[in-house]
C-alpha positions as a printed NumPy array, in Angstrom:
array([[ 37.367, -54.378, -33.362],
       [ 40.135, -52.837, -35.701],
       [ 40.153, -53.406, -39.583],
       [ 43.146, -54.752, -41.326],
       [ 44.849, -52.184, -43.482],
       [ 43.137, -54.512, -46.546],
       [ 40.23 , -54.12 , -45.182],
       [ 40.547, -50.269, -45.141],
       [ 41.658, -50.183, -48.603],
       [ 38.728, -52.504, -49.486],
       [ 36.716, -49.741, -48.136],
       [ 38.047, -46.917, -49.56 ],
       [ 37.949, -48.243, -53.223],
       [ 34.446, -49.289, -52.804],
       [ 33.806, -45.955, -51.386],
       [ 34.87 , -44.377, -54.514],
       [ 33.133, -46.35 , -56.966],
       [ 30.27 , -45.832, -54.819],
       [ 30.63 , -42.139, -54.71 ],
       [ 30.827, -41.769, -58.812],
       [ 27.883, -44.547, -59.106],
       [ 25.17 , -43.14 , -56.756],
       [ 25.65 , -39.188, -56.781],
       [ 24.479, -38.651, -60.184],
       [ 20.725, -36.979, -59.529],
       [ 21.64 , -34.708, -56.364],
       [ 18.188, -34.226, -55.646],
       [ 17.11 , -37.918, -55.649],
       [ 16.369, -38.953, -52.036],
       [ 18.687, -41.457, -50.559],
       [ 19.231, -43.137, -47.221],
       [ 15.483, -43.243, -46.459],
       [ 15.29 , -44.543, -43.093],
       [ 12.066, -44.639, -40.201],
       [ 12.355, -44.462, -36.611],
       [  9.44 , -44.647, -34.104],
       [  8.026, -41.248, -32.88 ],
       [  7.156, -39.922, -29.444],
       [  3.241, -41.86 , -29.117],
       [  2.056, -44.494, -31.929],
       [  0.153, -42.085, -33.993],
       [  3.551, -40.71 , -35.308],
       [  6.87 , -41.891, -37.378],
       [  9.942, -39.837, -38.053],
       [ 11.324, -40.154, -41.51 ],
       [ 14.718, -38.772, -42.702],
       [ 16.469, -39.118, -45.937],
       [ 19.697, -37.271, -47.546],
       [ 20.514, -35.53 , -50.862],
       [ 23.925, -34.296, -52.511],
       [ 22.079, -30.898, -53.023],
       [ 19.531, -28.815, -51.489],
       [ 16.38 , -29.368, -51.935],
       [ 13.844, -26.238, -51.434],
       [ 10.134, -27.487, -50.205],
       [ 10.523, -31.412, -49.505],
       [  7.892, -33.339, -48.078],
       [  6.706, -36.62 , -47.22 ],
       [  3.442, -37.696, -48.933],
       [  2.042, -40.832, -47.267],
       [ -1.723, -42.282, -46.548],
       [ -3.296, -45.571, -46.38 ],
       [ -3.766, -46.526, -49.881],
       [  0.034, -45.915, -52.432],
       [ -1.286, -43.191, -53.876],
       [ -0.921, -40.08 , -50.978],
       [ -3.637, -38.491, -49.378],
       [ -1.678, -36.481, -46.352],
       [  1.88 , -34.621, -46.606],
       [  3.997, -33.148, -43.902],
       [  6.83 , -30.735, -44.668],
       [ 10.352, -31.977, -43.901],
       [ 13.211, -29.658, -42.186],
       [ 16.59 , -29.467, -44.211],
       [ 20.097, -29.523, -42.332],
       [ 23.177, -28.895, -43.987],
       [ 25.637, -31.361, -42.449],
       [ 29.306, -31.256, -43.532],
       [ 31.888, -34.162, -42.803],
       [ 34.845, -33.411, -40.57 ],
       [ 37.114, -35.094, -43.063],
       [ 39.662, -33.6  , -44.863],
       [ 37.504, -33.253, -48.237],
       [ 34.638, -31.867, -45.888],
       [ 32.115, -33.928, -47.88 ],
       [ 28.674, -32.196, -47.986],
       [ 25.316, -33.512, -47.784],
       [ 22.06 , -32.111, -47.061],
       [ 19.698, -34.32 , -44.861],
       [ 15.839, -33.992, -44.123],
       [ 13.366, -34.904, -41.476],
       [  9.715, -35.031, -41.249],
       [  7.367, -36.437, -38.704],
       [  4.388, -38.22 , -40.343],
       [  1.269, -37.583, -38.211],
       [ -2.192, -38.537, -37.196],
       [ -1.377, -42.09 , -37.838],
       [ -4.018, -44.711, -36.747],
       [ -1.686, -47.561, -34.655],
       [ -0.913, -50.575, -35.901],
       [ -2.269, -49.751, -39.785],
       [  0.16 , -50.063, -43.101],
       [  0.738, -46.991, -44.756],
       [  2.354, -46.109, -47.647],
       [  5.096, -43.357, -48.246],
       [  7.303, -41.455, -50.493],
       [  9.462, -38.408, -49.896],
       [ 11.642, -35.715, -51.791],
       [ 10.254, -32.965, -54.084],
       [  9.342, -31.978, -57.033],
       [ 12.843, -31.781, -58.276],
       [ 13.272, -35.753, -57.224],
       [ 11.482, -38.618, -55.194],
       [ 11.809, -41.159, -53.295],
       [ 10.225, -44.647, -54.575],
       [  7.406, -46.183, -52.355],
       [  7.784, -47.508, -49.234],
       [  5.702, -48.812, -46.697],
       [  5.168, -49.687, -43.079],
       [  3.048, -50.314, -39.677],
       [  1.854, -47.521, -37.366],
       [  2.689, -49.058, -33.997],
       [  0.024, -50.726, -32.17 ],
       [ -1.474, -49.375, -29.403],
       [ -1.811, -50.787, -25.952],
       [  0.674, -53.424, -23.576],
       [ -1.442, -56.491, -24.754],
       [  0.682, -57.871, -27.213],
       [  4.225, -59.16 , -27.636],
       [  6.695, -56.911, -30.096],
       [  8.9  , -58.92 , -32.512],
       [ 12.366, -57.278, -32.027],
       [ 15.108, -57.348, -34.408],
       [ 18.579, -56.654, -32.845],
       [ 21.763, -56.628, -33.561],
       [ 25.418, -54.362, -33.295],
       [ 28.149, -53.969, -35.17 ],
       [ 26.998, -54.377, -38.886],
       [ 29.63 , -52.631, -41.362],
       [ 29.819, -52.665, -45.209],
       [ 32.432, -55.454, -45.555],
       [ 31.591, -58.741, -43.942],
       [ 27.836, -57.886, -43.508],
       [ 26.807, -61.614, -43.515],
       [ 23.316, -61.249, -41.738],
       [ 22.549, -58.369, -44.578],
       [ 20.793, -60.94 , -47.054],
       [ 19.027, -62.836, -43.854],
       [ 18.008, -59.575, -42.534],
       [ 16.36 , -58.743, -45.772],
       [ 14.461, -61.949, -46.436],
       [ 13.39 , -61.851, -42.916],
       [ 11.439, -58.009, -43.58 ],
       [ 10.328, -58.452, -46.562],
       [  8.044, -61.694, -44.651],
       [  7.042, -59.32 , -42.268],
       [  8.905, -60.936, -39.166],
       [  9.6  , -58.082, -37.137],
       [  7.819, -55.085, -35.793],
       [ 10.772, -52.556, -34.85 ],
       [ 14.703, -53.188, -35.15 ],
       [ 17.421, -52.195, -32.723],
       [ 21.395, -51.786, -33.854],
       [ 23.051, -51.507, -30.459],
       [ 26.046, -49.299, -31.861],
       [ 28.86 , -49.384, -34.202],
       [ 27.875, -48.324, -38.272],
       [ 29.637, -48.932, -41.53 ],
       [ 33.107, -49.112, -40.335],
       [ 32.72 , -46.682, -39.586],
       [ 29.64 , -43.699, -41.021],
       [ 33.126, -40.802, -40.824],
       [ 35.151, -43.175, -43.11 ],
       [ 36.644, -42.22 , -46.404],
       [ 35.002, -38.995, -45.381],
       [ 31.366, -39.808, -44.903],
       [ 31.001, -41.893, -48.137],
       [ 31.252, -45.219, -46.454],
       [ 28.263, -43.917, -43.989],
       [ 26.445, -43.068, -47.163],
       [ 26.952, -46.428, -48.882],
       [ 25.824, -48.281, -45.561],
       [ 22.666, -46.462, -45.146],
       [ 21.843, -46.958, -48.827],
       [ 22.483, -50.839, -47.522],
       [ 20.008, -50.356, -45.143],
       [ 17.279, -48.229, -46.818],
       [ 15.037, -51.619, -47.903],
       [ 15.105, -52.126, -44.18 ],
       [ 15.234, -49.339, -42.367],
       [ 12.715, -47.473, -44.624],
       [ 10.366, -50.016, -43.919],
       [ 10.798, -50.692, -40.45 ],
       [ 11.392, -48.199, -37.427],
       [ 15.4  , -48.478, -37.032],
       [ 15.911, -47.481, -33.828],
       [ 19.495, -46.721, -33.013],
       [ 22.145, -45.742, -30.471],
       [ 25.606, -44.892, -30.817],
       [ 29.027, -47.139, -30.481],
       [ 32.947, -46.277, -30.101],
       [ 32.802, -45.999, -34.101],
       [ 30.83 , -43.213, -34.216],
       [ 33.455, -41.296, -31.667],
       [ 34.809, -39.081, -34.628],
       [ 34.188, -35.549, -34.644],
       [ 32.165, -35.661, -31.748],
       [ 29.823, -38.01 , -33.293],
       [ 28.455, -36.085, -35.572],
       [ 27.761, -38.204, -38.173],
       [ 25.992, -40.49 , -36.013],
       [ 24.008, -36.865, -34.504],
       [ 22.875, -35.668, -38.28 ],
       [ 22.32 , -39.23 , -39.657],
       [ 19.79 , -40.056, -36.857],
       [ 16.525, -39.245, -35.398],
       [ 14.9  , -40.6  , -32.669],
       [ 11.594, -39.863, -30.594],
       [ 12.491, -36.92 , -28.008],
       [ 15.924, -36.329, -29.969],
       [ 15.344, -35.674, -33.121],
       [ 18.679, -33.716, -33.723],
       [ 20.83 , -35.987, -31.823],
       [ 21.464, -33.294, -29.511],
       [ 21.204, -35.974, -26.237],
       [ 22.441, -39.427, -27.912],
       [ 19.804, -40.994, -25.137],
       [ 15.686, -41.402, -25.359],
       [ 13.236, -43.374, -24.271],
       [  9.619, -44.906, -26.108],
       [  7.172, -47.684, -24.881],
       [  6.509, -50.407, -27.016],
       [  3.666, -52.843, -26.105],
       [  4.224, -53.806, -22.725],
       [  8.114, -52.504, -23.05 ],
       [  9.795, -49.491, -21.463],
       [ 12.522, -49.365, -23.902],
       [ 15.601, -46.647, -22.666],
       [ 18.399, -45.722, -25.319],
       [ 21.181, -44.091, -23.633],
       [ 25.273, -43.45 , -24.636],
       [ 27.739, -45.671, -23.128],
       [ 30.574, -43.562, -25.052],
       [ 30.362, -40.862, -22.505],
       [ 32.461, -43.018, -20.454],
       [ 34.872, -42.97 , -22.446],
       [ 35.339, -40.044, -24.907],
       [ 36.009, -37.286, -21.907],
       [ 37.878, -35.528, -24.271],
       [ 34.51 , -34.06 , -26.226],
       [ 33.8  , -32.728, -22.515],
       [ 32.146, -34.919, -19.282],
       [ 28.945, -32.733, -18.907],
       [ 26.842, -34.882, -20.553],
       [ 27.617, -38.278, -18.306],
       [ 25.96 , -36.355, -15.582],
       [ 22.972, -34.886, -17.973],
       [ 22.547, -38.677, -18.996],
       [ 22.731, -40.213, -15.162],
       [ 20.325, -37.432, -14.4  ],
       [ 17.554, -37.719, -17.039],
       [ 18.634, -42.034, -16.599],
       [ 17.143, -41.251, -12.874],
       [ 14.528, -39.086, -13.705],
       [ 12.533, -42.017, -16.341],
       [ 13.31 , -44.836, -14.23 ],
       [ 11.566, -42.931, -12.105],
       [  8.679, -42.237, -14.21 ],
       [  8.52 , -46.053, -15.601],
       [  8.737, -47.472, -12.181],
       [  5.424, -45.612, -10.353],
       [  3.248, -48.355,  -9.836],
       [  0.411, -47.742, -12.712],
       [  3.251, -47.505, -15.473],
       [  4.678, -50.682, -14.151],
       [  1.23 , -52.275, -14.216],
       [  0.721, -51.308, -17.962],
       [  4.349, -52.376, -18.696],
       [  6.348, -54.326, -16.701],
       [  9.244, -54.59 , -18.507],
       [ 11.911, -52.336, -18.371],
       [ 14.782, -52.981, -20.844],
       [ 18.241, -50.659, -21.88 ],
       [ 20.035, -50.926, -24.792],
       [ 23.681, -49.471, -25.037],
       [ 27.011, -50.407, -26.707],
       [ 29.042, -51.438, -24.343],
       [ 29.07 , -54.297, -22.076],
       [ 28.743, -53.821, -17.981],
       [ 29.698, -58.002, -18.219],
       [ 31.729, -60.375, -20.453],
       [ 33.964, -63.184, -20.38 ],
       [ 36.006, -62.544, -23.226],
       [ 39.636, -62.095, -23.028],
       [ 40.192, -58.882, -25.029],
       [ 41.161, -56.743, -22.359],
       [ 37.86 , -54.499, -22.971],
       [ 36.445, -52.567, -20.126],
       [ 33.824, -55.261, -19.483],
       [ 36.422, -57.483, -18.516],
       [ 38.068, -55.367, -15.49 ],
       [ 36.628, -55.937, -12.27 ],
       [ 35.   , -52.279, -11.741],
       [ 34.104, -51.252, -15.296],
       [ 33.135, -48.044, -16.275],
       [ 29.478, -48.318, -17.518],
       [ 28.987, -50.546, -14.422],
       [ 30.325, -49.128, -11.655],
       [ 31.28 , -45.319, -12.84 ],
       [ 33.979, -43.125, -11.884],
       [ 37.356, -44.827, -10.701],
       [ 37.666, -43.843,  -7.215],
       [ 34.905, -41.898,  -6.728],
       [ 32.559, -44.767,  -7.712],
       [ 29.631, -41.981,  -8.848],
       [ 27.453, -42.196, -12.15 ],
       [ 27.908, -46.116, -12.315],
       [ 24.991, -47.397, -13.37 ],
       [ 24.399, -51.139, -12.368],
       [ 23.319, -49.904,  -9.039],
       [ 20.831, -47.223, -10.286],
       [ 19.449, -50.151, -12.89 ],
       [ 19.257, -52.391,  -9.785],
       [ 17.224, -49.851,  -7.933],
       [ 14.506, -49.608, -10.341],
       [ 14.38 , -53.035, -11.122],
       [ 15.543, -52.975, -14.723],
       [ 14.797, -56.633, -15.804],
       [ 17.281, -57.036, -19.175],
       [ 20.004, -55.159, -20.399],
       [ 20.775, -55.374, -23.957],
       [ 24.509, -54.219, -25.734],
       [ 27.141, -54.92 , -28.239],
       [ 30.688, -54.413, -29.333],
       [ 32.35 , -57.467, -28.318],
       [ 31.469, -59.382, -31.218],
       [ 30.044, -62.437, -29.518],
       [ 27.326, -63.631, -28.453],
       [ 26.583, -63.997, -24.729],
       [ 23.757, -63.664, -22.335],
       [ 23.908, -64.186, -18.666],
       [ 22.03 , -65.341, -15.509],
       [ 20.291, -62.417, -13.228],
       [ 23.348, -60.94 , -12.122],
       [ 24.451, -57.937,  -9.776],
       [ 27.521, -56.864,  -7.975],
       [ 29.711, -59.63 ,  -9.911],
       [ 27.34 , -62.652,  -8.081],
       [ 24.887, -64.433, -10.173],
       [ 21.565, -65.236,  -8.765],
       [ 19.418, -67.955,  -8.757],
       [ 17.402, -68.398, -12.068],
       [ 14.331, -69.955, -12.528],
       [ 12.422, -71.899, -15.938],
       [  9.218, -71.254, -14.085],
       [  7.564, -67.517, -14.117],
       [  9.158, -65.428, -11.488],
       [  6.875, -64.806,  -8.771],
       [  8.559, -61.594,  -7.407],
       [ 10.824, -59.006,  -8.786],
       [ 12.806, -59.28 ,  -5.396],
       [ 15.868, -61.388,  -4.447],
       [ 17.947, -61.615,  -1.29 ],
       [ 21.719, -60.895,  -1.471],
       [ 23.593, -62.367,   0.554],
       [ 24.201, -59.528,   2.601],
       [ 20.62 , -60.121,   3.874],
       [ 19.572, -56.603,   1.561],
       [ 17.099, -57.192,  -0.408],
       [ 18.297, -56.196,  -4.11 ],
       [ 16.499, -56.318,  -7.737],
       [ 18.26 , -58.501, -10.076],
       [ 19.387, -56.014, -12.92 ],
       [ 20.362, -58.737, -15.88 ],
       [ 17.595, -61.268, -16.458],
       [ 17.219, -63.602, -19.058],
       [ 15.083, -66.952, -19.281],
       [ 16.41 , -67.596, -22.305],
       [ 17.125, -71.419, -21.319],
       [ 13.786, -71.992, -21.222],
       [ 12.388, -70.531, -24.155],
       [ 14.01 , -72.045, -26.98 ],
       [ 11.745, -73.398, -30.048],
       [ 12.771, -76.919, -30.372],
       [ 11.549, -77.299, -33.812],
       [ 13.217, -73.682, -35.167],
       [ 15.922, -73.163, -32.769],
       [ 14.674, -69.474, -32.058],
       [ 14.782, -67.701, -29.016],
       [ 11.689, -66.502, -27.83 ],
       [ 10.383, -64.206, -24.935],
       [  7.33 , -63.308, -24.427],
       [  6.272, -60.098, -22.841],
       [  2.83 , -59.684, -22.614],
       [  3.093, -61.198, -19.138],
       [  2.646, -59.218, -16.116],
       [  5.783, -60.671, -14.359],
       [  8.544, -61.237, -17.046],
       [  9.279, -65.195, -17.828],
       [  8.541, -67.919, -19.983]])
C-alpha cells in the first residue's frame, strides 16, 4: 500500500528529529533485536551503532549479572541513499543455552552498553503448543497494535513472533533513518522475544539490503538466502521470499535456488519420523497465493505468481509443490486485511471439518488423491469468553 505524500513528509520530519535525538553516543548499542538460532540451545543477537566498535560482546547468564560472553562480528553496512548513511551492525550467537530457561543479557563494549534484557531459551521437544505472535505490515506512522503488542510481552503471552514482511515504511526511507527509528520501536520487543522475520515488496530497494544487514536468522545469518527453516515444538516452520517473483530485475537465479532448497526440506520434514515428531508443517511469506480483495494484486489473477509460477511455462509455482508434501497452513501478508480460508487447492475449496481430521488425504474431484495445502479450523476454535483464536498443535493430526 502507497503512502500519501503527507504521510511521506510526516516521515521524513520525524526522521530528522529522530536522527539529531538518538545519535548522540555512537557507541551506545541500539536496535537490539533476538532471533531463534539453528537448535534451542542457541539465540542470535544483533544490535547497531553510529560508530565502530572494536571488541563487542554479548554478556548473558542465568542470573542479571553475566557469567558467559560470546564475541560479536561487526559489518559495516552503508545505505544506498543519496546521503549513503552509515551504520555499523553486530551479531553474536549466544550459546550453550539450557531450553526453555530465562536468561539475562546485555551487549556493546566497553566504550558503551546495552541495558538489560531478557528472554526464554526455547523449549525442547514437540510436546507442547508455541504461542505465536504474527503480524505484517507494521510501519512507524499508524502503528496502532504497537502499544497492544507491548502490553501483551511484557505479560509474557507469547513465545516467538513472526512479521510476515513489509518494515517501517519502509527500513531504505529517508535514507535508512526511518529503518533505524522502527527498530528502536521494536527493541522492547524484539530484544526480548525471538523476532523472526522475512522480507516484503518494501524492502525491494537496493536489492534488499537493508532488510539483508538488519536481519539474522538461523541458517542465514547474513541474509545472503532471504529463506530458512527452524522447528518449533511440534512446528516445521519454513521462511522463504515471495519477492523473487517479482523483482527479476536484481537477477532470477535465486527463484530457482529457493524452489530447490523449498524441495529439498519438504523433503526432509516430510520422512515419516520427522512427521511423527512434528506434524505440522507451516510457511510464512509476504505475499498472498489467495485473496478476495479487489486491488488488482497478484493474488487476485487467476494464475498468480507465488501460486502457480512462471506465466506460460507454469514452472517454480509453488501451490503444487506445498500440496505434495502436505503443507497444512500457509501464513502471509501485504494486503492489509484480514482473511483466512477453507483447505483449498487448485482454486476449489474442500470440505472442512470442526472435528479432528482423521487423514491428511482428500479426493479431488478428478478422482487424484491430493493434500489440501491451506488449512485452517479456525471456525472451531474460537474462545467464546475472549474472542481469541486458538490452535492447538501438540496434536498428532492438526485440528481442534
Amino acid at each position: 500500500m502507497k503512502l500519501s505524500r503527507v504521510s511521506v513528509v510526516l516521515v521524513w520530519v520525524v526522521a530528522v528529529l529522530f536522527q539529531s535525538t538518538v545519535y548522540g553516543d555512537p557507541h551506545q548499542p541500539q536496535q537490539v533485536h533476538l532471533s531463534f538460532g539453528d537448535d534451542p540451545t542457541k539465540m542470535i543477537v544483533v544490535w547497531n551503532t553510529p560508530e565502530p566498535t572494536p571488541n563487542a560482546s554479548v554478556e548473558y547468564g542465568q542470573l542479571s549479572s553475566a557469567s558467559r560472553y560470546a564475541n560479536a562480528t561487526m559489518t559495516k553496512f552503508v545505505d544506498g541513499g543519496s546521503l549513503h548513511h552509515v551504520q555499523y551492525i553486530y551479531r553474536a550467537i549466544m550459546t550453550g543455552l539450557v531450553p526453555g530457561t530465562k536468561y539475562y543479557y546485555r551487549c556493546g563494549s566497553k566504550y558503551g552498553k546495552s541495558q538489560v534484557f531478557s528472554f526464554s531459551a526455547m523449549r525442547n521437544g514437540t510436546d507442547w503448543s508455541p504461542r505465536i505472535l504474527l503480524f505484517g505490515d507494521l510501519g512507524v506512522l499508524n502503528g496502532r497494535s504497537l502499544p497492544r503488542i507491548k502490553n501483551d510481552v511484557t505479560k509474557n503471552h507469547y513465545d516467538a513472533i513472526f512479521h510476515v514482511g513489509d518494515f517501517a515504511y519502509d527500513l531504505q526511507s529517508a535514507n535508512g533513518t526511518v529503518g533505524d527509528m522502527f527498530m528502536n520501536l521494536m527493541e522492547p520487543i524484539a530484544a526480548n522475544f525471538s523476532y523472526m522475520t522475512c522480507p516484503g515488496n518494501h524492502e525491494y530497494a537496493y536489492n534488499f539490503s537493508n532488510y539483508r544487514n538488519r536481519f539474522s536468522m538461523p541458517g542465514d545469518e547474513y541474509g545472503e538466502k532471504m529463506f530458512y527453516s527452524f522447528n518449533i515444538g511440534p512446528a516445521h516452520i519454513i521462511s522463504f521470499s515471495s519477492e523473487y517473483y517479482y523483482f527479476l530485475q536484481f537477477g532470477s537465479i535465486q527463484m530457482f535456488n529457493q524452489y530447490y532448497w523449498l524441495m529439498e526440506d519438504l523433503e526432509e520434514a516430510s520422512r515419516p519420523e520427522n512427521r511423527r515428531q512434528r506434524p505440522w508443517i507451516i510457511t510464512m511469506a509476504h505475499r498472498p497465493m489467495y485473496c478476495s480483495n479487489s486491488d488488482s494484486d497478484d493474488c487476485t489473477r487467476r494464475e498468480s505468481l507465488i501460486r502457480t509460477g512462471i506465466p506460460f511455462f507454469h514452472i517454480l509455482g509453488l501451490e503444487k509443490l506445498f500440496n505434495s508434501y502436505g503443507v497444512d497452513l500457509m501464513i502471509w501478508a501485504h494486503e492489509h486485511s484480514y482473511e483466512r480460508l477453507w483447505p483449498l487447492y487448485d482454486r476449489k475449496v474442500y470440505n472442512g471439518t470442526k472435528s479432528r481430521m482423521t487423514t491428511r488425504r482428500l479426493q479431488s474431484t478428478s478422482s487424484q488423491a491430493q493434500r489440501a495445502v491451506m488449512r485452517t479450523w479456525t471456525h472451531s476454535c474460537r474462545n467464546r469468553q475472549t474472542g481469541q483464536l486458538s490452535v492447538p498443535m501438540n496434536t498428532a493430526t492438526p485440528g481442534c
